[in-house]
BABAZA-789949 format. One record per residue: residue number from 0; z, x, y of N, C-alpha, C in turn. Coordinates in steps of 0.02 Angstrom, whole numbers, always signed. Example, Ala and Ser with C-alpha at 12.3 -4.5 7.8 and 13.67 -1.06 7.14 Angstrom:
BEGIN
<i: 0; n_z: +390; n_x: +660; n_y: -284; ca_z: +390; ca_x: +615; ca_y: -225; c_z: +390; c_x: +660; c_y: -165>
<i: 1; n_z: +354; n_x: +642; n_y: -112; ca_z: +357; ca_x: +684; ca_y: -53; c_z: +394; c_x: +645; c_y: +2>
END
This chain:
BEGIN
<i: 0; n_z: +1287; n_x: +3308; n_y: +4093; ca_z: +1275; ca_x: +3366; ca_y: +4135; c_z: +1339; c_x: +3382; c_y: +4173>
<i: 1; n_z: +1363; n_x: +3443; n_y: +4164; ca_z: +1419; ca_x: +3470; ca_y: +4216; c_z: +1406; c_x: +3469; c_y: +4288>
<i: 2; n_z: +1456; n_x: +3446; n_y: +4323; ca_z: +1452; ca_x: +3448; ca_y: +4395; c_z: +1418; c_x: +3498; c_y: +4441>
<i: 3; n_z: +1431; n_x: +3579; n_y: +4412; ca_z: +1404; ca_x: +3647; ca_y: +4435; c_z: +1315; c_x: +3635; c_y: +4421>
<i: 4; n_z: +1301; n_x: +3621; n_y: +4354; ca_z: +1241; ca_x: +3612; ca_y: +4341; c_z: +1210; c_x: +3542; c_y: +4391>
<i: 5; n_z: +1244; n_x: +3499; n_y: +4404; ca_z: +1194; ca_x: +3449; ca_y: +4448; c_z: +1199; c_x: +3472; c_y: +4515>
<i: 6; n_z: +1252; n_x: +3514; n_y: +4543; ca_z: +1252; ca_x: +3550; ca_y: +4612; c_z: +1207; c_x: +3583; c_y: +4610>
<i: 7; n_z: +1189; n_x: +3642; n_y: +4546; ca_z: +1142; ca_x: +3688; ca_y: +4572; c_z: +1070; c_x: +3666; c_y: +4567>
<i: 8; n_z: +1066; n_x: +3618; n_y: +4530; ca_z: +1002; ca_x: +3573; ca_y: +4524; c_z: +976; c_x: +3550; c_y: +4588>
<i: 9; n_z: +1018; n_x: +3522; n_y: +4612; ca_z: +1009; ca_x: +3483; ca_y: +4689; c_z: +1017; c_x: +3550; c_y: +4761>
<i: 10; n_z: +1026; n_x: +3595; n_y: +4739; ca_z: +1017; ca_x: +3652; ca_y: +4772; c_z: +953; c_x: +3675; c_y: +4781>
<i: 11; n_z: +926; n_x: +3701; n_y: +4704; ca_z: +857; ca_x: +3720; ca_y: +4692; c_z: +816; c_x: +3662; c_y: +4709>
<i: 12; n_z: +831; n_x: +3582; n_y: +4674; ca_z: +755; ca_x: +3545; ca_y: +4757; c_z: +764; c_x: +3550; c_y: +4809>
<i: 13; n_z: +823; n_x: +3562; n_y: +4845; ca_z: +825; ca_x: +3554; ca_y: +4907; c_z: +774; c_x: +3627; c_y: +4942>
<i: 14; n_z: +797; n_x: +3693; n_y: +4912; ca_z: +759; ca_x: +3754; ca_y: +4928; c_z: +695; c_x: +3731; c_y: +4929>
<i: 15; n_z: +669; n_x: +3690; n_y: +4874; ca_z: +605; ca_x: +3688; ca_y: +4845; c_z: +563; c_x: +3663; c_y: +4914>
<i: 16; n_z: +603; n_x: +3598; n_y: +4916; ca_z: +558; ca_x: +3552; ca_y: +4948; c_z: +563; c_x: +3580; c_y: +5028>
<i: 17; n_z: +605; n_x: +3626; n_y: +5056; ca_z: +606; ca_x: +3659; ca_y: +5119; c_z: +561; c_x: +3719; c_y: +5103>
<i: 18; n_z: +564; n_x: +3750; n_y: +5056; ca_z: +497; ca_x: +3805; ca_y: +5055; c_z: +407; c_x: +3777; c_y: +5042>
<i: 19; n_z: +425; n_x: +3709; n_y: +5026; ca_z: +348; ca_x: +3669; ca_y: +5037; c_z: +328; c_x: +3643; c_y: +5117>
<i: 20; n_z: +409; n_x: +3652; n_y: +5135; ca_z: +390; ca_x: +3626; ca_y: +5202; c_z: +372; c_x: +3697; c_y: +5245>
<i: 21; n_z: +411; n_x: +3751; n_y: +5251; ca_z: +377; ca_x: +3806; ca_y: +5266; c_z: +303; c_x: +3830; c_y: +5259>
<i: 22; n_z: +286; n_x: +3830; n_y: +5193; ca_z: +211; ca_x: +3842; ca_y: +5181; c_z: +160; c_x: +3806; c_y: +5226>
<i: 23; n_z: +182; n_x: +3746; n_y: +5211; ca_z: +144; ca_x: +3683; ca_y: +5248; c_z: +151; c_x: +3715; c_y: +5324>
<i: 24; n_z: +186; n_x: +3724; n_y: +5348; ca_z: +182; ca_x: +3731; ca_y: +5415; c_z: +147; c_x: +3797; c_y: +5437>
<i: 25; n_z: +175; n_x: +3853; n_y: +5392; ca_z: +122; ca_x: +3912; ca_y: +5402; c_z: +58; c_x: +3883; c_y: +5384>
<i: 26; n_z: +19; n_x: +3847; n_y: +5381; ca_z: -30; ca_x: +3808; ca_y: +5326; c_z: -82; c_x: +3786; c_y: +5380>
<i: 27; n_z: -31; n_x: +3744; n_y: +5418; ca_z: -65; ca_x: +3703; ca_y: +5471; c_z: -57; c_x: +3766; c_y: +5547>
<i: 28; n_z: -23; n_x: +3790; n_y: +5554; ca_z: -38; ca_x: +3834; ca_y: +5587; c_z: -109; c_x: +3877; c_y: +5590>
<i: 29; n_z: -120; n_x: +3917; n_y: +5527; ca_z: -183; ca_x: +3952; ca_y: +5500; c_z: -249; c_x: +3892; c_y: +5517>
<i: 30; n_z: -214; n_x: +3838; n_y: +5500; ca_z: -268; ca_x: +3786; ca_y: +5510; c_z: -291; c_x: +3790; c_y: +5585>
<i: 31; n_z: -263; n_x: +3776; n_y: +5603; ca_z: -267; ca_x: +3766; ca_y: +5702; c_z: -295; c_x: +3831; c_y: +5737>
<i: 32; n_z: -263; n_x: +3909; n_y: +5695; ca_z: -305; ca_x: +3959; ca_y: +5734; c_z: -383; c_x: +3963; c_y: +5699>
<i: 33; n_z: -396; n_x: +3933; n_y: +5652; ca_z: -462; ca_x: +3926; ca_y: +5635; c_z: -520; c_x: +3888; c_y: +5658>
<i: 34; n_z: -482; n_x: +3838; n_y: +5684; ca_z: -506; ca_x: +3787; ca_y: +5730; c_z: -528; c_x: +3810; c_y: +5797>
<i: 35; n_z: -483; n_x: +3847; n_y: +5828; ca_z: -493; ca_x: +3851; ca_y: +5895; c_z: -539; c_x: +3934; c_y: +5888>
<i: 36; n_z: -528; n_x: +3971; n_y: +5858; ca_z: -564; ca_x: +4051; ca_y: +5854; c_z: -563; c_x: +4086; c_y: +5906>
<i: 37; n_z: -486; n_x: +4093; n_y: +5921; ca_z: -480; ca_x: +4138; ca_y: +5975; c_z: -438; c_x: +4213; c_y: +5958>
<i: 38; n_z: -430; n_x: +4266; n_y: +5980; ca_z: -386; ca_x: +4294; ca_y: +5958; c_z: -284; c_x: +4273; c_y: +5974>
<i: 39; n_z: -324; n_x: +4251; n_y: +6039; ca_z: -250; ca_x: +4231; ca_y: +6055; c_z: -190; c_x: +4173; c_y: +5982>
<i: 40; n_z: -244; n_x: +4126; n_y: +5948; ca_z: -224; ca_x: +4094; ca_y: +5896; c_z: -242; c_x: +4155; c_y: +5854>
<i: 41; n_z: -271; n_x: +4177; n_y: +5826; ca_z: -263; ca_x: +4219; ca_y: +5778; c_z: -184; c_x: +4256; c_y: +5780>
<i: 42; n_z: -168; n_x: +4276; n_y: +5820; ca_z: -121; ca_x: +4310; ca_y: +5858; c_z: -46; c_x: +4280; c_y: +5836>
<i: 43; n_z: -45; n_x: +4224; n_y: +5834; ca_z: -7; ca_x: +4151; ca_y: +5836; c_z: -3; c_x: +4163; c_y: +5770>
<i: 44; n_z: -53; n_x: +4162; n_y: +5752; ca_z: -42; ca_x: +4136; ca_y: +5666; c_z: -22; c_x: +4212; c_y: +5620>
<i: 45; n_z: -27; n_x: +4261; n_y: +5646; ca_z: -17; ca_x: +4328; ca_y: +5613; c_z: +57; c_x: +4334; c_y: +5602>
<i: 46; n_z: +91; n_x: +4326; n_y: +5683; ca_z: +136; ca_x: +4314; ca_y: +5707; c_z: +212; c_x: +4254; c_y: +5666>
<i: 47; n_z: +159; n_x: +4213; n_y: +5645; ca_z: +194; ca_x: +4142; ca_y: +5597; c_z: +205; c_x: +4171; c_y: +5551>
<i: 48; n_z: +154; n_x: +4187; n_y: +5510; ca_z: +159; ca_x: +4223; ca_y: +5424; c_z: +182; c_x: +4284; c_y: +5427>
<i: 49; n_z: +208; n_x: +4343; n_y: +5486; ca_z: +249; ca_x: +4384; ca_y: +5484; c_z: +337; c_x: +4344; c_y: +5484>
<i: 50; n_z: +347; n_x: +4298; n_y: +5534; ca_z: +422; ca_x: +4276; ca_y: +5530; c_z: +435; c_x: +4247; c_y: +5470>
<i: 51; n_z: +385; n_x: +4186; n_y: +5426; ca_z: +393; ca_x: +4155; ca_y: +5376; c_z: +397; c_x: +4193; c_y: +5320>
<i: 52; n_z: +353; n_x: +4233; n_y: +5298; ca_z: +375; ca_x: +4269; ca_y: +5255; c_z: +447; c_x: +4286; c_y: +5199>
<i: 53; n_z: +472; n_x: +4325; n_y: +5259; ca_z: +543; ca_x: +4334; ca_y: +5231; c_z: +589; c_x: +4266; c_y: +5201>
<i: 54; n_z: +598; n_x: +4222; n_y: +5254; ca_z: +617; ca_x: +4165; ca_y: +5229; c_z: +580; c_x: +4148; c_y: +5176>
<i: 55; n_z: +505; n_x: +4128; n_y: +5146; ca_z: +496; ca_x: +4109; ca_y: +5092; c_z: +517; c_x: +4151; c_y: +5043>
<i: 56; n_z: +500; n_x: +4199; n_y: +5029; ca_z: +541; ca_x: +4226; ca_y: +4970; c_z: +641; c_x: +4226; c_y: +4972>
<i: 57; n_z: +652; n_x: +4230; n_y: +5016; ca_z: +719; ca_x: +4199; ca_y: +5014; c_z: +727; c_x: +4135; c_y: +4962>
<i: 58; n_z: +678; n_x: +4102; n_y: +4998; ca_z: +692; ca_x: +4041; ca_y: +4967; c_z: +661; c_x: +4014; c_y: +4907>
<i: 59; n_z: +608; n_x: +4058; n_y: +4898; ca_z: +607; ca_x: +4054; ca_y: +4837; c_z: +642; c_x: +4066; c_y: +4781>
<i: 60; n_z: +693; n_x: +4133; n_y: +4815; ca_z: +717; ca_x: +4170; ca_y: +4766; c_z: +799; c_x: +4118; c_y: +4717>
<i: 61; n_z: +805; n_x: +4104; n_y: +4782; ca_z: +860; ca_x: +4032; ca_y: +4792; c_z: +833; c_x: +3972; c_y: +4742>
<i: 62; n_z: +791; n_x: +3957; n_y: +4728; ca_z: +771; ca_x: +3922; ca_y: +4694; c_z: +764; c_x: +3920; c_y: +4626>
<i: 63; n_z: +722; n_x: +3986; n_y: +4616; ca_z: +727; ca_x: +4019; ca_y: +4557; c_z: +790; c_x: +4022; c_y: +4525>
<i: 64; n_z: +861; n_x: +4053; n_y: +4551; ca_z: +898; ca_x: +4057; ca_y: +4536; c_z: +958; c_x: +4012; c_y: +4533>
<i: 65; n_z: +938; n_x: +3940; n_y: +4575; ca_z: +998; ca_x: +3892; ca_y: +4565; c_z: +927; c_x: +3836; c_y: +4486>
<i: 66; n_z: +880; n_x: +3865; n_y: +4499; ca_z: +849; ca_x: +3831; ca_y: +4434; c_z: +865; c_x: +3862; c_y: +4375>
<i: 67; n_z: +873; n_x: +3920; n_y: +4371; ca_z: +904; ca_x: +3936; ca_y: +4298; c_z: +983; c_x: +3939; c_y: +4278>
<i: 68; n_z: +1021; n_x: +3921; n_y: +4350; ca_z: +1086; ca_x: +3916; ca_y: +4332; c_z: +1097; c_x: +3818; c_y: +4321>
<i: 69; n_z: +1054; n_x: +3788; n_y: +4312; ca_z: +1050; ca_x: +3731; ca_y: +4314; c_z: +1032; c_x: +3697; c_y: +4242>
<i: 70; n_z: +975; n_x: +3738; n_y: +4229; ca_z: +958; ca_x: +3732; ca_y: +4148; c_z: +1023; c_x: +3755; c_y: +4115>
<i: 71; n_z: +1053; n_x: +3817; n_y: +4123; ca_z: +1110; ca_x: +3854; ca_y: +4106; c_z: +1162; c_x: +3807; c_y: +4067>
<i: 72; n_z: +1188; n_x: +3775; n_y: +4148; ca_z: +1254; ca_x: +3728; ca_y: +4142; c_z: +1236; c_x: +3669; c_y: +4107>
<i: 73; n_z: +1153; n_x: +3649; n_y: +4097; ca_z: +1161; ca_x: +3583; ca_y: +4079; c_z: +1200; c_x: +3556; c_y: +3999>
<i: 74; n_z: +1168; n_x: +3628; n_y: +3975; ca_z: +1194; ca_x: +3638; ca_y: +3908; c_z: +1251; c_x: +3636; c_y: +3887>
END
C-alpha cells in the first residue's frame, strides 16, 4: 500500500469514528429530552440536531471521499 493511500485510509476512520461519536451524542441528547418531556428539552434537542447536522455531512462527506481515494491508491 502507498503511503497517500494508508494516510487517506486513516483519515476516513478517523472521520468515521468522530461522526459515530457525533450521532451518538445527538442520540443521547434526543434520549434525555424524551425522558424528561418538557419543551424546554425538546428545545435543547432541536437546537443539537440543527448545529450537528452540518458537521455530519461534512464528515461524512470526508469520509466518503478519503475512502475512495484510499481504495484508489491501494492499487
Amino acid at each position: 500500500m502507498r503511503e497517500t493511500g494508508r494516510y487517506a485510509g486513516s483519515v476516513a476512520l478517523a472521520s468515521l469514528v468522530v461522526l459515530c461519536i457525533v450521532v451518538g451524542a445527538v442520540g443521547f441528547v434526543a434520549l434525555l429530552a424524551e425522558f424528561e418531556q418538557s419543551w424546554t428539552a425538546y428545545h435543547i434537542m432541536e437546537r443539537t440536531v440543527e448545529q450537528s447536522t452540518p458537521v455530519a455531512v461534512a464528515l461524512a462527506a470526508v469520509a466518503l471521499a478519503t475512502s475512495f481515494a484510499a481504495v484508489y491508491r491501494a492499487g
